[in-house]
C-alpha positions as CSV (number, residue, x, y, z in Angstrom):
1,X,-137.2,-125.4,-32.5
2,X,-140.8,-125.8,-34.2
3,X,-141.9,-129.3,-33.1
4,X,-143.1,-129.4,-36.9
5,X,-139.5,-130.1,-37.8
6,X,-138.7,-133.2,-36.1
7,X,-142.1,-134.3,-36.9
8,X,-141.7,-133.5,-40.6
9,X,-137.9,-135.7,-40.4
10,X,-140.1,-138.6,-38.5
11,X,-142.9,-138.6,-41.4
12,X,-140.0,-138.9,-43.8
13,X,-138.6,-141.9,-42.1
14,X,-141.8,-143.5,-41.2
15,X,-142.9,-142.8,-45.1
16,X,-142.4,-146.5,-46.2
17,X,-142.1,-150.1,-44.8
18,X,-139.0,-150.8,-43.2
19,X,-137.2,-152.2,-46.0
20,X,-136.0,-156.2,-45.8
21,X,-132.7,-157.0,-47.4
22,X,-129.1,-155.4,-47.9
23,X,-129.8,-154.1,-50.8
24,X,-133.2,-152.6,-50.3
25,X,-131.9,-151.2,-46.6
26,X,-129.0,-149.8,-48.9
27,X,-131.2,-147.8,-51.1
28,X,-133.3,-146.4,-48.9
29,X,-130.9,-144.7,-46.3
30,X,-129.3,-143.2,-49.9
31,X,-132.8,-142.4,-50.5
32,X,-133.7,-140.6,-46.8
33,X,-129.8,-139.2,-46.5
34,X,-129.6,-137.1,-49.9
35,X,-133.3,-135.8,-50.0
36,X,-131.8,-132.5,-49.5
37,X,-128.5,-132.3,-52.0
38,X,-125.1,-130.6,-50.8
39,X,-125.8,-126.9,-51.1
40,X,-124.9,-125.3,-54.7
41,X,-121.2,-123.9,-53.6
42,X,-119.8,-126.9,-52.5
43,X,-116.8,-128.3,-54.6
44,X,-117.0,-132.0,-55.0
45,X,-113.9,-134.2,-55.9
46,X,-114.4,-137.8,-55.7
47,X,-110.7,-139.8,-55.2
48,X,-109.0,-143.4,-54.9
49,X,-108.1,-143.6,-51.2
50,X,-105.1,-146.3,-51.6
51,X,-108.6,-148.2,-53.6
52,X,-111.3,-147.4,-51.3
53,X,-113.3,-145.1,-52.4
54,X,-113.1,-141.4,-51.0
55,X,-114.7,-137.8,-52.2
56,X,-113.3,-134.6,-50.9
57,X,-115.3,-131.3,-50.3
58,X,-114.4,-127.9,-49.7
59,X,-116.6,-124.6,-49.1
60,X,-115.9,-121.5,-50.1
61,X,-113.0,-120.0,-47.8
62,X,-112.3,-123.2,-45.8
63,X,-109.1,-124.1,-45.3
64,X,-107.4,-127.3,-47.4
65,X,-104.6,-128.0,-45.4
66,X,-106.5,-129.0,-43.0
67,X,-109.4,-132.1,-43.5
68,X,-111.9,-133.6,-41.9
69,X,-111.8,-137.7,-42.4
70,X,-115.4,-138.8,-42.2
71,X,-117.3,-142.8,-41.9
72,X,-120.5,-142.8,-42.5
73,X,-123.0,-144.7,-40.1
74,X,-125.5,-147.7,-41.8
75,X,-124.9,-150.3,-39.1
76,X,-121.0,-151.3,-41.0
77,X,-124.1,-152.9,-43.6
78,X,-125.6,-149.7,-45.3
79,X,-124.5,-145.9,-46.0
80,X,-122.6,-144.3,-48.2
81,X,-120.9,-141.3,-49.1
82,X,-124.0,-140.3,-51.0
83,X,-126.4,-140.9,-48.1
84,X,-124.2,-138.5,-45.8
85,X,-123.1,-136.1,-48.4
86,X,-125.3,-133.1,-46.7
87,X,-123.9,-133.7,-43.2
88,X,-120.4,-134.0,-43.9
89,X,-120.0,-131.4,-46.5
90,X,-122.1,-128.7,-44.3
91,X,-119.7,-129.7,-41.3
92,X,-116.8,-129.3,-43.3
93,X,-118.6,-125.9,-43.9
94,X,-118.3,-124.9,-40.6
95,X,-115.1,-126.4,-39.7
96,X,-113.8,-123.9,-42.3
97,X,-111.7,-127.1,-43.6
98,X,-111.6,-129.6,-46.1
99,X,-113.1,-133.1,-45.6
100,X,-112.6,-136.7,-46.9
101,X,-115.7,-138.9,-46.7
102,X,-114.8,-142.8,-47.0
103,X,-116.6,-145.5,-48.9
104,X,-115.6,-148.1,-46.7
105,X,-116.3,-151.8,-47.3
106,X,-119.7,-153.0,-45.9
107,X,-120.6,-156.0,-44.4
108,X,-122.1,-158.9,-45.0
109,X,-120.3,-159.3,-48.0
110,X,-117.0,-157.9,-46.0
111,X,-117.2,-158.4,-42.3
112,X,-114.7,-156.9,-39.7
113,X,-111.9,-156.1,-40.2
114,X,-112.6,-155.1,-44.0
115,X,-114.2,-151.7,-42.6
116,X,-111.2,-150.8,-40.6
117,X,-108.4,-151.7,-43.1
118,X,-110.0,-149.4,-45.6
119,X,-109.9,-146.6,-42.8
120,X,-106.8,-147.4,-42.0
121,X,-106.0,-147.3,-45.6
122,X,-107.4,-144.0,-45.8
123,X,-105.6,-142.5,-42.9
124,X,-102.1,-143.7,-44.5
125,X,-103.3,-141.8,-47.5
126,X,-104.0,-138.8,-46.0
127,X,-100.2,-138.8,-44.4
128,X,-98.8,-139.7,-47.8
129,X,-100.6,-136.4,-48.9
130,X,-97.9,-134.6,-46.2
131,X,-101.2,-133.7,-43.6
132,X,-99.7,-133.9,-40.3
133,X,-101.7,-135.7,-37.6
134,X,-102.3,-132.6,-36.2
135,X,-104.2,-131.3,-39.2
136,X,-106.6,-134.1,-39.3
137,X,-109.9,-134.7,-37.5
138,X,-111.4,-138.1,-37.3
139,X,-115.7,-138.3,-37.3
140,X,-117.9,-140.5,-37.9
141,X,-122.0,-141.2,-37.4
142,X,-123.0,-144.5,-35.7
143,X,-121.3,-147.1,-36.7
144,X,-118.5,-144.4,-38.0
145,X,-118.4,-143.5,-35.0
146,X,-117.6,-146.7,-33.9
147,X,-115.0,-147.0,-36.5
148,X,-113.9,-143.9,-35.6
149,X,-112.7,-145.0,-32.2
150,X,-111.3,-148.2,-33.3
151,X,-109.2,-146.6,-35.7
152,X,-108.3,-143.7,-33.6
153,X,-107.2,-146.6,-30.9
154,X,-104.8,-148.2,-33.0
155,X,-103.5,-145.2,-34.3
156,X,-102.4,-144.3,-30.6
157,X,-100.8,-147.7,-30.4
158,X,-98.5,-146.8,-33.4
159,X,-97.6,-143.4,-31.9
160,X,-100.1,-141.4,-34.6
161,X,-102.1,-138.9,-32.8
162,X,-104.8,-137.1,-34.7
163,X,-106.2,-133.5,-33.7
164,X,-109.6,-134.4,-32.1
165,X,-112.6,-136.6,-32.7
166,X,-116.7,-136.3,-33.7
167,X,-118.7,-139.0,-32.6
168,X,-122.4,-138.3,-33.8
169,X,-124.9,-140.9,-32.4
170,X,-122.3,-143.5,-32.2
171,X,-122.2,-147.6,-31.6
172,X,-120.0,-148.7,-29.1
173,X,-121.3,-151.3,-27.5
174,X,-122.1,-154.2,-30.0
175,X,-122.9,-156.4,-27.0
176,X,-126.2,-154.2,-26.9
177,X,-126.2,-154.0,-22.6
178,X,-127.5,-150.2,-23.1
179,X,-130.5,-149.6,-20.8
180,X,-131.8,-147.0,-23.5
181,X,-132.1,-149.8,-26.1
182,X,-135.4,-150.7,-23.9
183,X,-136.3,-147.6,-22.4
184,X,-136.0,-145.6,-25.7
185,X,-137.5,-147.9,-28.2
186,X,-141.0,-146.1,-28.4
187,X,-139.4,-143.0,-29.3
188,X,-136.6,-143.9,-31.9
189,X,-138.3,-144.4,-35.1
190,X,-134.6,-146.1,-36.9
191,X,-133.0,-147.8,-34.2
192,X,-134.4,-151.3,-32.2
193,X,-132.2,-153.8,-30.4
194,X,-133.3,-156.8,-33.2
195,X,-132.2,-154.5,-35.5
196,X,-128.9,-154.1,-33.9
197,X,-128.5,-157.7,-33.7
198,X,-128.9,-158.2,-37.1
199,X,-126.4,-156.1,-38.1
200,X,-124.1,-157.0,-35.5
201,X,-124.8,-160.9,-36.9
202,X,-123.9,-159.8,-40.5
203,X,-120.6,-157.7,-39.3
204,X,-118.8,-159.8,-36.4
205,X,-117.5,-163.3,-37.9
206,X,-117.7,-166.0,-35.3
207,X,-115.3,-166.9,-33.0
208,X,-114.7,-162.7,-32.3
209,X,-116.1,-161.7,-29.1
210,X,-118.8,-159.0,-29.1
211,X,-116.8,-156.9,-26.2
212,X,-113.6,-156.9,-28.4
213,X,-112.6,-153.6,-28.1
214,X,-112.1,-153.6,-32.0
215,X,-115.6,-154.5,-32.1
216,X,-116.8,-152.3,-29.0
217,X,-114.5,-149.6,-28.2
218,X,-116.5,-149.1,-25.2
219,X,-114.7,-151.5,-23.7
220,X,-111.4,-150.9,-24.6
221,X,-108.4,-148.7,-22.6
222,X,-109.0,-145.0,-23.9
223,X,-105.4,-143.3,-22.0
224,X,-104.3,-140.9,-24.4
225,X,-107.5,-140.6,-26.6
226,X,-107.8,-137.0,-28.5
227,X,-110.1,-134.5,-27.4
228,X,-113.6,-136.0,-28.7
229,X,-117.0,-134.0,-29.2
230,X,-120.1,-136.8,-28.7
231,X,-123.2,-135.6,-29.6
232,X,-126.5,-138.0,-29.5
233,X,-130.4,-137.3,-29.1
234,X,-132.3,-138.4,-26.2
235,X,-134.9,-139.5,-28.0
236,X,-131.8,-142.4,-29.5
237,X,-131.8,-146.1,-28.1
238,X,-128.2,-145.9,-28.5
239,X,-128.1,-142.5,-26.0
240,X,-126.1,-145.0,-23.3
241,X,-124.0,-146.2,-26.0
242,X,-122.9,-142.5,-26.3
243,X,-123.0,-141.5,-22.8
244,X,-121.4,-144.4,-21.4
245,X,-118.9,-143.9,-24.2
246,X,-118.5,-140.5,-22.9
247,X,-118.2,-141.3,-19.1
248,X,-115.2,-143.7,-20.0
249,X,-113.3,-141.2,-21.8
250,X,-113.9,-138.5,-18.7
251,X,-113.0,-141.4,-16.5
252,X,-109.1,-141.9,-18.3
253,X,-108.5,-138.1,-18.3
254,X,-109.7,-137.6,-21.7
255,X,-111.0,-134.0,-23.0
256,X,-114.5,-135.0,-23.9
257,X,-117.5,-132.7,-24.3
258,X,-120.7,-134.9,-24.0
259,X,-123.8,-133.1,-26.2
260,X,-127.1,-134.5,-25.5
261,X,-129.9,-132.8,-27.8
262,X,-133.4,-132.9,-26.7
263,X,-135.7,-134.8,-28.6
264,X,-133.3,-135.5,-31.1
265,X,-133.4,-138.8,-33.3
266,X,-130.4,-140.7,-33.9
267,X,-128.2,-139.2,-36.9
268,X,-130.2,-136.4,-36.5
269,X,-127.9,-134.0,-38.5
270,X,-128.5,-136.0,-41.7
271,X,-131.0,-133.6,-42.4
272,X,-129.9,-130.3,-41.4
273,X,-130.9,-128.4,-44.4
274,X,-134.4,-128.4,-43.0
275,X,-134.0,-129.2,-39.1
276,X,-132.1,-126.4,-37.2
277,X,-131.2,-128.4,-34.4
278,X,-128.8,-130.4,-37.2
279,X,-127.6,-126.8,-38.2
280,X,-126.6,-126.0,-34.4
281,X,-125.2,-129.7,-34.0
282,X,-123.0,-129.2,-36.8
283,X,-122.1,-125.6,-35.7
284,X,-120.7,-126.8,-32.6
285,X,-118.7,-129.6,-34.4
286,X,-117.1,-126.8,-36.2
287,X,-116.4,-124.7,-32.9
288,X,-115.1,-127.6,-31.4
289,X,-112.7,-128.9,-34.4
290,X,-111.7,-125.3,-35.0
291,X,-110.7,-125.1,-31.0
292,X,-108.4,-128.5,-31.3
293,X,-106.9,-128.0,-34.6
């Protein structure tokens, strides 16, 4: 990989003051995510999830009975389907299958559990649509990765077991007791522990305990989780939160592949139309879904 790359996606983050505010924070991870738009042959469908709302994509040749169900990252404060649009449509890509991104309710204005009734309101949609569990993958970026588990947890509880799961870069321990939060923080140009706190202020309401496995699903009993892909940078404060994440599906018999990418920044696939270690990451997600589906 040309070291120019990484750098170039660093000078674009780095570009502007780190905004202050929801809505500024808002705009500009819109602004960062779709600076390179969804490639010209993607098909585009936006859709009313049971009232959240969803968009569908599909590639030429893929495969609609089969979908990807996607939750953007932004800290459960920021994101959107527009800032991740790129990443989840070129994953899709190489999937060969259809995917469902999901404009899930953001907090402060909705704190937990508004986030995971919507996913869980798009999971019951997707089933009303006659996709099987089976058919199904469940991924998510950062704090969709984190909603990813949580919803993936209760859906074991209910007897619903979807094919596999994608955590990219994800948040799993809202307590923050990652060493990489401190021994990272020079090198991760988005992610800082008082930034975490901040968002883990505006999301958890008091009187729910930061190790609540809804809240930190590293911390809650993963027996029977579906075969999960984690993939996070080493250059990312939150690498423990992945590779602890990792360790504790290994350690309940789980079927995990644990991807750590040199000198990768957190999300880092965001931009994979001009950084070809995002093209490989999302290559493998596509190997990996295709092998578990």
């Amino acid at each position: 990989m040309p070291s120019s790359e990484i750098d170039a996606i660093r000078a674009l983050l780095t570009a502007k003051a780190r905004p202050v505010g929801w809505a500024q924070r808002r705009e500009r991870l819109d602004e960062i995510g779709s600076v390179w738009p969804v490639a010209d042959d993607i098909t585009l469908t936006s859709v009313d999830v049971n009232g959240v709302p969803g968009e569908w994509s599909l590639a030429p040749g893929s495969d609609a009975s089969r979908v990807l169900m996607f939750f953007h990252g932004g800290g459960y404060c920021s994101g959107s389907i527009t800032s991740h649009r790129r990443m989840v449509t070129e994953a899709g890509r190489a999937a060969g299958i259809r995917t469902l991104a999901v404009g899930y309710r953001l907090a402060p204005e909705h704190p937990f559990p508004a986030a995971f009734d919507d996913a869980m309101a798009a999971w019951r949609y997707l089933r009303k649509q006659a996709y099987l569990p089976s058919q199904i993958a469940i991924g998510g970026d950062s704090a969709g990765g984190n909603l990813t588990a949580v919803l993936i947890n209760t859906l074991r509880e209910q007897g619903e077991h979807p094919s596999c799961a994608w955590l990219a870069s994800p948040w799993t321990d809202l307590t923050m007791s990652g060493a990489s939060l401190a021994t990272k923080d020079t090198l991760d140009p988005i992610i800082h522990k008082g930034y975490l706190g901040e968002l883990a202020d505006a999301f958890v309401p008091s009187g729910v305990a930061r190790n609540d496995p809804r809240i930190s699903p590293l911390f809650s009993d993963l027996h029977g989780f579906p075969p999960t892909l984690v993939q996070v940078g080493s250059h990312e404060t939150l690498l423990d939160d992945a590779t602890r994440f990792a360790a504790a599906l290994g350690a309940a018999d789980v079927d995990v592949t644990l991807e750590v990418w040199p000198e990768m920044i957190h999300a880092w696939p965001l931009w994979n139309a001009h950084l070809e270690p995002g093209r490989r990451a999302l290559a493998s997600v596509g190997a990996f879904i295709r092998r578990h589906m």
